[in-house]
N, C-alpha and C positions, 0 to 999 in steps of 0.2 A: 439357328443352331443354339444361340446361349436361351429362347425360349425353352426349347428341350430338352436342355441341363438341366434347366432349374426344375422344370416339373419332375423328373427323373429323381433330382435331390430331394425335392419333398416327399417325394412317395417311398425314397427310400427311409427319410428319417420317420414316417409316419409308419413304416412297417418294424424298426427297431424299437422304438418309444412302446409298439405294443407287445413287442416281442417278451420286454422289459416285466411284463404282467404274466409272469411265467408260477403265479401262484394258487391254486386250484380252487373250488369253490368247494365250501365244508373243511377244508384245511384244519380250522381249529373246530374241536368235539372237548363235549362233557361225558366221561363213560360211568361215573359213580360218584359218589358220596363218602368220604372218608371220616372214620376217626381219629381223635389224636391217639399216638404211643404211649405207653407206659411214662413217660415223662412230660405228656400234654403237649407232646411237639404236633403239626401232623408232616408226615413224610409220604411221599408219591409212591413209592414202592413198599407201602405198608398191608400186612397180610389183611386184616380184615378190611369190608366192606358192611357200610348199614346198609339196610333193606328197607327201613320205616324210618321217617324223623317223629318224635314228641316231644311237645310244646307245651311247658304245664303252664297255663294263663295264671296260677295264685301268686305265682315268685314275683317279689317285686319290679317294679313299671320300667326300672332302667335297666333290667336283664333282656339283652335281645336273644334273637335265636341266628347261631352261629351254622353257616353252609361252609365246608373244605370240599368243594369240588374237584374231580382229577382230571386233570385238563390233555388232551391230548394234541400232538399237530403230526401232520401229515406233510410239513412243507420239507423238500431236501435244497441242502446245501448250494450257495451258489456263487458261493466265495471262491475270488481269484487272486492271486498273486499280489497283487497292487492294490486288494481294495478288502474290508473288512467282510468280515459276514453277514448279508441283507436277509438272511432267512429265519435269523432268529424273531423267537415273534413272544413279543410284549402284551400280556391279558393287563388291562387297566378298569375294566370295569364288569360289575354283573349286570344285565336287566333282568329285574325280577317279575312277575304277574303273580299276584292272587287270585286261586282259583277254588270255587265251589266242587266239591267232587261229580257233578256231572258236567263242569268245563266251565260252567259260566261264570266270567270273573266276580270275583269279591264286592260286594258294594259297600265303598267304605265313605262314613261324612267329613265331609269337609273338616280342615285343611287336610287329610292325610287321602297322598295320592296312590295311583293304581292302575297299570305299574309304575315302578321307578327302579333308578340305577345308584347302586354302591358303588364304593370303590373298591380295588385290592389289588396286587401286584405281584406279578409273575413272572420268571420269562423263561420260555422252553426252548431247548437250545434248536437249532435244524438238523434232521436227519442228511445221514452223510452219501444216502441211496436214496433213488426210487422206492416207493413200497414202503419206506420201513417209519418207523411212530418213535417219538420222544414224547413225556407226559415231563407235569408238575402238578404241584397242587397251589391251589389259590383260596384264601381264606376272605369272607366279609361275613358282613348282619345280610343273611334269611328275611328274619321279620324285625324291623324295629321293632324296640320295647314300650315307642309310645303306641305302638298299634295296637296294645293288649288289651284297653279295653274295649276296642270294637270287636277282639276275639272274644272275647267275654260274653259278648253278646251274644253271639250261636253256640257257645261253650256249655254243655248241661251241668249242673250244680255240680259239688263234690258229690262222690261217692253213686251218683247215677246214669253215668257212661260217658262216653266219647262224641266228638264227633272230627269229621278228616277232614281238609283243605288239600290243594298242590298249589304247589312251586313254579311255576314255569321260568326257568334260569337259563338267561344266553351269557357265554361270556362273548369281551370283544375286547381289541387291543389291534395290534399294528406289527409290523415286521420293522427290524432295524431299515428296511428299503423306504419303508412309507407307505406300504400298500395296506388297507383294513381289513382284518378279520373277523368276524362276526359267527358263532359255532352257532347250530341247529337249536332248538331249545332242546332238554334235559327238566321232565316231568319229573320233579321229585314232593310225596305225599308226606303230610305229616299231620299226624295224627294231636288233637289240641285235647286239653284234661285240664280239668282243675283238681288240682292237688294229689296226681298220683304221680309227681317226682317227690312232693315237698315230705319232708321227715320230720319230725316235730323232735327229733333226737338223733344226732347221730355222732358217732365216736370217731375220736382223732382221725384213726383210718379212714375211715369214708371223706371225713370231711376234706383232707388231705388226697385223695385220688379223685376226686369230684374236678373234674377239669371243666368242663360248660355246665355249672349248676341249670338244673331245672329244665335240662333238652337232652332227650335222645334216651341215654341209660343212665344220665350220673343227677343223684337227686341233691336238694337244696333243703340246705340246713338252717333250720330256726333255731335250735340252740345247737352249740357243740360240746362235745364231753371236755371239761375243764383239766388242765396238765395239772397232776397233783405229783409236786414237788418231790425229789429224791430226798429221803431224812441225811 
C-alpha cells in the first residue's frame, strides 16, 4: 500500500512541476524597428516605424549602429493572491547574425565574431488575458563600431552606390518564474554607404536633432555652425 502512495505522489508532483510550464513557445516576438521621439527617447507606442536601416561606414570607428527593437509578449498573467507575478518577462540580451543579402552569413576576420550577443534591458509587463500582447522597446549596438572596417571592405567608394547586409536579431530573457524565452528571429536590412549620412556642414539645428549620428536618417557632422554670440 505505502508502495502505491508513493508512486501515486510522484506522478502527481511530476504532473504539477509541468503544469508549472504554462508558458507558450514564440511567447516573446520582435515586430519592428523604432525610432527615437522628438526628444531621442525611444518609446513602444511611438507612431513611426523604419522600413530600411543605414549605416554610413565613414563616421568614426567608435560610432556603432544602434537597434530599438519592439518587443512583444504573448505570456498572460499568472499571479495569485500570495505570490508575485511570474509572467512578467525580462529581454537581457540580443543575438545578432550578420548576413549577406542572399542569407549567407557575413564572413568576418578574426577576432571579430559572427554572430554574437549584446546586452539591453527590458521588461514587458504580462497580459492580464488569453489572447491579448503587451510590447516594450529594448535598445543595444546592431553593429559594433569596431566592425566597420570589415564593412568597409564590401562598402563601394563614396559617391558610387550602396550596398545591403541583414540583421538576424532574437531577443531572449526570462520571466520573473524562471522560465526562458527566446523570440523567433526579426530580418532586419540595412543598407551600408560611405559618406551619404556624413555632412561636411551642418547647423546648430541638425546638429542638435541628430540623435544616432550617421544611421538611419540622422547625418553626422564634421564641422558644426559656430554659436555666434548675442552683442
Amino acid at each position: 500500500m505505502s508502495r502505491f502512495i508513493l508512486v501515486a505522489m510522484t506522478l502527481t508532483l511530476a504532473v504539477t512541476v509541468a503544469g508549472c510550464n504554462r508558458f507558450p513557445d514564440n511567447g516573446l516576438q520582435i515586430s519592428a524597428m523604432l525610432p527615437p521621439d522628438d526628444s531621442c527617447v525611444f518609446i513602444d507606442d511611438a507612431d513611426l516605424r523604419l522600413l530600411v536601416g543605414r549605416y554610413d561606414v565613414s563616421v568614426p570607428d567608435d560610432t556603432d549602429y544602434i537597434i530599438a527593437p519592439l518587443l512583444q509578449s504573448y505570456l498572460f498573467s499568472h499571479g495569485l493572491d500570495f505570490q508575485g507575478e511570474q509572467a512578467n518577462l525580462q529581454v537581457t540580451n540580443f543575438e545578432v547574425t550578420l548576413r549577406m543579402e542572399d542569407g549567407s552569413s557575413l564572413d568576418l576576420p578574426a577576432p571579430l565574431v559572427n554572430p554574437f550577443q549584446v546586452n539591453t534591458s527590458a521588461v514587458i509587463p504580462a497580459n492580464q488575458a488569453r489572447g491579448g500582447v503587451t510590447s516594450a522597446v529594448a535598445v543595444g549596438v546592431g553593429i559594433p563600431g569596431s566592425y566597420k572596417d570589415a564593412l568597409r571592405a564590401i562598402t563601394p567608394p563614396a559617391g558610387t552606390g550602396t550596398t545591403s547586409i541583414l540583421l538576424d536579431v532574437r531577443a531572449i530573457g526570462s520571466t520573473y518564474g524562471g522560465f526562458t524565452q527566446r523570440s523567433p528571429t526579426f530580418r532586419w536590412p540595412v543598407v551600408l554607404c560611405n559618406g551619404c549620412l556624413t555632412k561636411a556642414f551642418c547647423t546648430r539645428e541638425e546638429y542638435d536633432a541628430s540623435c544616432i549620428p550617421g544611421q538611419d536618417i540622422w547625418p553626422y557632422c564634421e564641422t558644426v555652425e559656430a554659436v555666434v554670440p548675442t552683442p
